[in-house]
N, C-alpha and C positions, 0 to 999 in steps of 0.2 A: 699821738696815740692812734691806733688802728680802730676804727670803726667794727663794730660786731657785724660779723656777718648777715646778712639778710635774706629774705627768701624772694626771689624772684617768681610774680605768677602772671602766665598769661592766659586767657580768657577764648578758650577756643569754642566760636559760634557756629551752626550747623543749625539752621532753619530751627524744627519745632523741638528739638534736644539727640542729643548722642543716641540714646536709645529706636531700638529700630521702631517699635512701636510707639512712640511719644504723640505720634499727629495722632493716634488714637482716641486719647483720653478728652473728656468734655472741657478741657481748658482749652486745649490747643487749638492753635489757629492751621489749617490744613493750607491756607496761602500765607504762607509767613515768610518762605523762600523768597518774595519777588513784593513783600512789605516795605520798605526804607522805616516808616516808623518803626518797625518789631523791632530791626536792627540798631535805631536812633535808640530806643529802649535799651535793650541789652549793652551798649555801647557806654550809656552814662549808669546801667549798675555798676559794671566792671571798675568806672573811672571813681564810683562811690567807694568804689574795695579798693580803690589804692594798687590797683593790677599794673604791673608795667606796660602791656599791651594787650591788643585783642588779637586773632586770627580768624583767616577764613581759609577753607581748605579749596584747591579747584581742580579740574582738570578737563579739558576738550573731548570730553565726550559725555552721554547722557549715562550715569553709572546707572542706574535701577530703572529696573522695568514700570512705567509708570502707574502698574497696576499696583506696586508693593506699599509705596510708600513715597512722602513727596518728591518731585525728580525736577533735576532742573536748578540752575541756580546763576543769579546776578555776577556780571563778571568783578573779579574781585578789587581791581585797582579801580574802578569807575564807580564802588560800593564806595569805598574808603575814602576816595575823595570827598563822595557828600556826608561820610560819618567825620570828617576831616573839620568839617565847619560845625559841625554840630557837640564837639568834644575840644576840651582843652590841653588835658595832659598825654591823655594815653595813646602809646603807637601802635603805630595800623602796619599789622603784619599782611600781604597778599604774597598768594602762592602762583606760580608761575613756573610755566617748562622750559627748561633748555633743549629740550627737543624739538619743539611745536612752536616758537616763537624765532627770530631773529635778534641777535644783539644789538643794535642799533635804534630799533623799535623799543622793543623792551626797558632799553636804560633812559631811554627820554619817558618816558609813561613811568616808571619809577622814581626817577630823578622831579621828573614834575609835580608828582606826589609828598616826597619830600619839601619842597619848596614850597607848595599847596601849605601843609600839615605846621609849616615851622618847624621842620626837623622829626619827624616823627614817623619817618616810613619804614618800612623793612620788607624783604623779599625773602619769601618760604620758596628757595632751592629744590624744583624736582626733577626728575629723569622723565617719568612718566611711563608707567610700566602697561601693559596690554594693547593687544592685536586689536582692536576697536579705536580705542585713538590712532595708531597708526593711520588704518583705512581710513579716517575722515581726512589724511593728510596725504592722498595719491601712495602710500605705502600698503604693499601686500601684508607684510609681520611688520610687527615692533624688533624695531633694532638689537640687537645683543647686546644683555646688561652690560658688559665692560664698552661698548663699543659708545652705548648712551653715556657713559662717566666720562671717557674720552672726549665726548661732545661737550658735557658741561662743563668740565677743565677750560677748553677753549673757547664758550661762551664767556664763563664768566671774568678769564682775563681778556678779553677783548673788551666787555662791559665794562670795570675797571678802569684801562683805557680809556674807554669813552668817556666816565665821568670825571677823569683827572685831566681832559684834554682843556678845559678851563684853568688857567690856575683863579687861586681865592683873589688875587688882588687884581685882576685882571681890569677886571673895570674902575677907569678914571672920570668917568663922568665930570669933566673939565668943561663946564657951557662956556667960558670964555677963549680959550683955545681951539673951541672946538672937536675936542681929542672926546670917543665915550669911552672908547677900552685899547689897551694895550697889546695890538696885532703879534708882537715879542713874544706873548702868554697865553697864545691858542698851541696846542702841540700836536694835530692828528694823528692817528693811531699808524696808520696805512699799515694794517695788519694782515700778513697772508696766510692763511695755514691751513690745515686738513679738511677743516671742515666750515673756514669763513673766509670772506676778504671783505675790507673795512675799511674803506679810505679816509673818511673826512672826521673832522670832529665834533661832537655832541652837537646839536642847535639849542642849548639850556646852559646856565651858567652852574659853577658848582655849587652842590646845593649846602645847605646849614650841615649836613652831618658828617660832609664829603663824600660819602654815599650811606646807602642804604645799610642800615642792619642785615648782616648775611646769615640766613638760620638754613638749616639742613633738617632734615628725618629720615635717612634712609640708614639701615642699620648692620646692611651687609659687606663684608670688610671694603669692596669697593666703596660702597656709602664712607666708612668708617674713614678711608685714605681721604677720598672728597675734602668728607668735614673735617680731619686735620689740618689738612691746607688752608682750607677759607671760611669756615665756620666761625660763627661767634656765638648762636645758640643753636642748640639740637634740641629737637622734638623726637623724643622717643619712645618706645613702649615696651614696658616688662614686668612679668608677675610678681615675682617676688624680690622681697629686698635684694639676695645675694644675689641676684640675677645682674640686679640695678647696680650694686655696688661692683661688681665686674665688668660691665658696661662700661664706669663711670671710670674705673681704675685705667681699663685699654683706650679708650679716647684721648685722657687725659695723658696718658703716656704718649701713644701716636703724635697727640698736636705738638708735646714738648721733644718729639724727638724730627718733627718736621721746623724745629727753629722758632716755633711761637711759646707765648707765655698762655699757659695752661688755663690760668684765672682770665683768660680774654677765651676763654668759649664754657657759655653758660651751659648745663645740664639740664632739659624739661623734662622728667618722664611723665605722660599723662594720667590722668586719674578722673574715674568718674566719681563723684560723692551721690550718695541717693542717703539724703539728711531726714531722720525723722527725732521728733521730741524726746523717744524712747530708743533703744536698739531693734525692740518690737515694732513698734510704729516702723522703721526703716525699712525694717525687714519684709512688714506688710506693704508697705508701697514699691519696694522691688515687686514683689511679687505679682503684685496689678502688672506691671510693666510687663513682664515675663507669661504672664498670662494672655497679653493680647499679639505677642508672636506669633504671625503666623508659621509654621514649621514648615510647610511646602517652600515658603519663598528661601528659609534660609537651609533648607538641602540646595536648595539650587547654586544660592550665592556661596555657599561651603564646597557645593563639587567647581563649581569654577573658578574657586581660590585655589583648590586642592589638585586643579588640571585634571578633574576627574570628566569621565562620559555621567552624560546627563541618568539617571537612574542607579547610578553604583553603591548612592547611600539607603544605607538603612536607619527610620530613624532612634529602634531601640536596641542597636550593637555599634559597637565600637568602630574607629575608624579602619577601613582597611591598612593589615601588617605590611601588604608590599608597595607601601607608597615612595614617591622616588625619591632620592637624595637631592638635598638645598641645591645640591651644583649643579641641576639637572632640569632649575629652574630659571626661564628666564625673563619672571614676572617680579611682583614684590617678594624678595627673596626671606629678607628679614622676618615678614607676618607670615609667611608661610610655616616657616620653622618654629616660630613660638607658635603658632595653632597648633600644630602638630604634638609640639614638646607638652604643650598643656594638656591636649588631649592624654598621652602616654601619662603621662606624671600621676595625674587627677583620675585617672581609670573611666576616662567621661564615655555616654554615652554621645552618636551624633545629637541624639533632641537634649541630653546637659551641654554638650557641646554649645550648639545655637542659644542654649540659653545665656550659658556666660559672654558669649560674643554680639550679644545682644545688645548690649547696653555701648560697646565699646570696642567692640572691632580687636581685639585682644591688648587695648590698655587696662591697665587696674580699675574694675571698678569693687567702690567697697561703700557699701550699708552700715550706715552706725549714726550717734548722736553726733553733734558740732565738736564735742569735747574726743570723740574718739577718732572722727575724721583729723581734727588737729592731731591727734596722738601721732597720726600713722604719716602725715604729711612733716614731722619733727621728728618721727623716728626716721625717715629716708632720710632728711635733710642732715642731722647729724651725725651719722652713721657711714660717711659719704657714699651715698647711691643718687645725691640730685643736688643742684643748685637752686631748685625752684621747680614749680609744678604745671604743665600745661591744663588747665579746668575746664575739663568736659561734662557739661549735666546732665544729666538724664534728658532731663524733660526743663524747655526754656520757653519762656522767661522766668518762672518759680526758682528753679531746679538755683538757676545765677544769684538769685535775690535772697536764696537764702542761706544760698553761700556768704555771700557778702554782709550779709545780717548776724548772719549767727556766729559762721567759721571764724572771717576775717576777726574779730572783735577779741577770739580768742588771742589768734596769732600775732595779733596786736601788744597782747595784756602780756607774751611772752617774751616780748621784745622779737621776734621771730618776723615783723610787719612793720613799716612805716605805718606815720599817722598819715602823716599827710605829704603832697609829691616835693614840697621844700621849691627850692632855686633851680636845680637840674629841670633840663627842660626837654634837650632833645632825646631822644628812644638810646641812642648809644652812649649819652650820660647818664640814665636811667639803669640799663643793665654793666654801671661800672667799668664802660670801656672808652678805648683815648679816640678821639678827631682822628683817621688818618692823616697822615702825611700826602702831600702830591707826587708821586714819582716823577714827573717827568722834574717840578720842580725842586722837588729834592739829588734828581741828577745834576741839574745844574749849578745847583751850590756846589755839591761837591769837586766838581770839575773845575769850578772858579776858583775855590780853596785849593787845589792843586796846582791852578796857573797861577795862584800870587805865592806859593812856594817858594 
């Protein structure tokens, strides 16, 4: 018999919480960013909630002005490493560019992590959009969206490569023969193409998962083509359910019509919860939040999402009517058009604008009790618009703790939540998907099956 479906959640961390304003409030720790304990914290409420993973978001350059709000942040596979010894179950999602990194590098730092974790790593897939990273990397602009997809196409099957250049039984550790591993079972890539060359093979044996968990977030059809190919979970963001359920309906079609099984790439849309006792209480602790916005900081961070000149907003009318078309964009394409689409929809002003983007950078956030946060996280779930929910809190470490205290207990009691992580151990038997296969050795069966023909 088929096991009931279950919700898959991971636990997306961001120093003092999602909300721009969170370092604000007299809990927070305004060094929390470059803490290991804050994160050693956060890392065992999550594993308390039964989360399948955590995340941390990155990118090579310094996002915010250090005047706004904390700036700066721990690089994320050398985080996860020491959150790696300090947690048992839960896998360590880090975010990484195929732009700004080399393949080579990167899969041995991945792969080692893996091995580190006992199975439990995964790689958050980015492109890495804006002219600021570029320059830190001898580049005048950032590359042309399609041109960066193109890149990560080719990173990531040369990565691939690299970690299948081991096979699993490779090593014979024979101390009476003398024999450690089977020279027959290294396969180097010697990869040439547009934008790598790759001679040799991994320095790391294959790890417990085969490789890493492959997660994607980018949601513009480029993004969309990516993650059908090689995705196994997306992070994505959208306001309302029918939004989500179109989302979920075109992915899901794409991956099955690029040759993969649909149910092997999970759905995250994120969601902020801001949980109070009451819908009142909720609603009043939004509003502290929203209240200690500065609005200067996020005109600024709005015209530079929006490719606007510095001064073009106003913060009590609406967004300018002649703003340009998504194709005309070649930064984060996706959060452009839904800031946009929300603005129009919701009649926002810029200062409602920043407010809703406040908390969440244009994921869903939603104010209510545990009972109504579960509603809305069960109404996506079955209604297909998700497979699970990427959890962003407001404000952390609270914001998690009382996720996991209040929510979880619910989604639990609905059969909607494991109790507890069972026998499954590694990250990609956790989110329901198979070990890969070795390619190179699985070419060679096949070839062998052909010559005893």
């Amino acid at each position: 018999m088929t096991a009931p479906r279950q919700l898959h959640l991971n636990a997306f961390l961001m120093n003092t919480g999602h909300h721009e304003a969170s370092w604000r409030l007299p809990e927070s720790d305004p060094y929390a960013s470059v803490d290991l304990a804050h994160y050693v914290e956060l890392a065992r409420i999550a594993e308390r909630g039964t989360f399948d993973s955590l995340f941390l978001a990155d990118g090579p350059v310094l996002f915010n002005r250090v005047g706004q709000r904390p700036s700066g942040a721990l690089e994320p596979i050398t985080l996860l490493t020491a959150l790696a010894t300090a947690t048992e179950h839960i896998g360590l999602i880090a975010t990484a560019s195929t732009s700004y990194n080399s393949p080579y590098n990167l899969a041995r730092r991945l792969a080692s992590l893996d091995h580190l974790s006992g199975g439990r790593a995964g790689w958050n897939i980015v492109t890495t959009a804006g002219a600021e990273a570029a320059r830190n990397f001898g580049l005048d602009e950032e590359p042309a969206h399609a041109a960066r997809y193109e890149r990560a196409a080719e990173f990531l099957d040369v990565a691939l490569k690299l970690w299948d250049s081991w096979e699993d039984d490779l090593i014979v550790a024979d101390k009476a023969a003398g024999v450690w591993g089977d020279d027959r079972k290294i396969h180097p890539p010697r990869h040439q193409g547009p934008y790598f060359r790759v001679e040799g093979a991994l320095n790391v044996p294959r790890t417990p998962q085969g490789y890493p968990l492959l997660v994607q977030a980018g949601s513009s059809d480029d993004g969309k083509r990516f993650a059908a190919r090689y995705a196994e979970a997306v992070f994505t963001a959208q306001q309302t359910l029918k939004d989500a359920q179109d989302f979920y309906a075109d992915l899901k079609s794409r991956t099955r019509e690029a040759g993969r099984d649909p149910d092997h790439v999970k759905i995250l849309p994120g969601i902020v919860p801001v949980i109070g006792s009451t819908e009142a209480e909720a609603r009043r602790n939004e509003q502290v939040l929203e209240d200690h916005i500065v609005h200067e900081h996020g005109v600024e961070r709005l015209e530079h999402l929006l490719h606007l000149e510095p001064g073009t907003l106003r913060l009590d009318a609406p967004l300018p009517a002649d703003l340009p078309p998504e194709s005309a964009i070649e930064g984060a394409k996706s959060r452009y058009t839904l800031v946009v689409e929300l603005a129009r929809r919701e009649r926002l002003t810029v200062r409602e604008l920043i407010g809703r983007l406040g908390g969440g950078r244009g994921h869903l956030t939603f104010a209510g009790t545990p009972e109504q946060v579960a509603d809305a996280i069960e109404e996506w779930f079955r209604h297909g618009a998700a497979d699970g929910f990427n959890i962003m809190p407001a404000v952390l470490p609270s914001g998690l703790g009382l996720f996991v205290d209040h929510v979880v207990p619910i989604l639990r009691a609905r059969g909607l939540l494991r109790t507890e992580y069972g026998p499954r151990r590694t990250l990609r038997e956790r989110y329901g998907l198979p070990r890969p296969a070795n390619q190179y050795a699985t070419a060679l069966s096949a070839l062998s099956a052909l010559a005893t023909r």
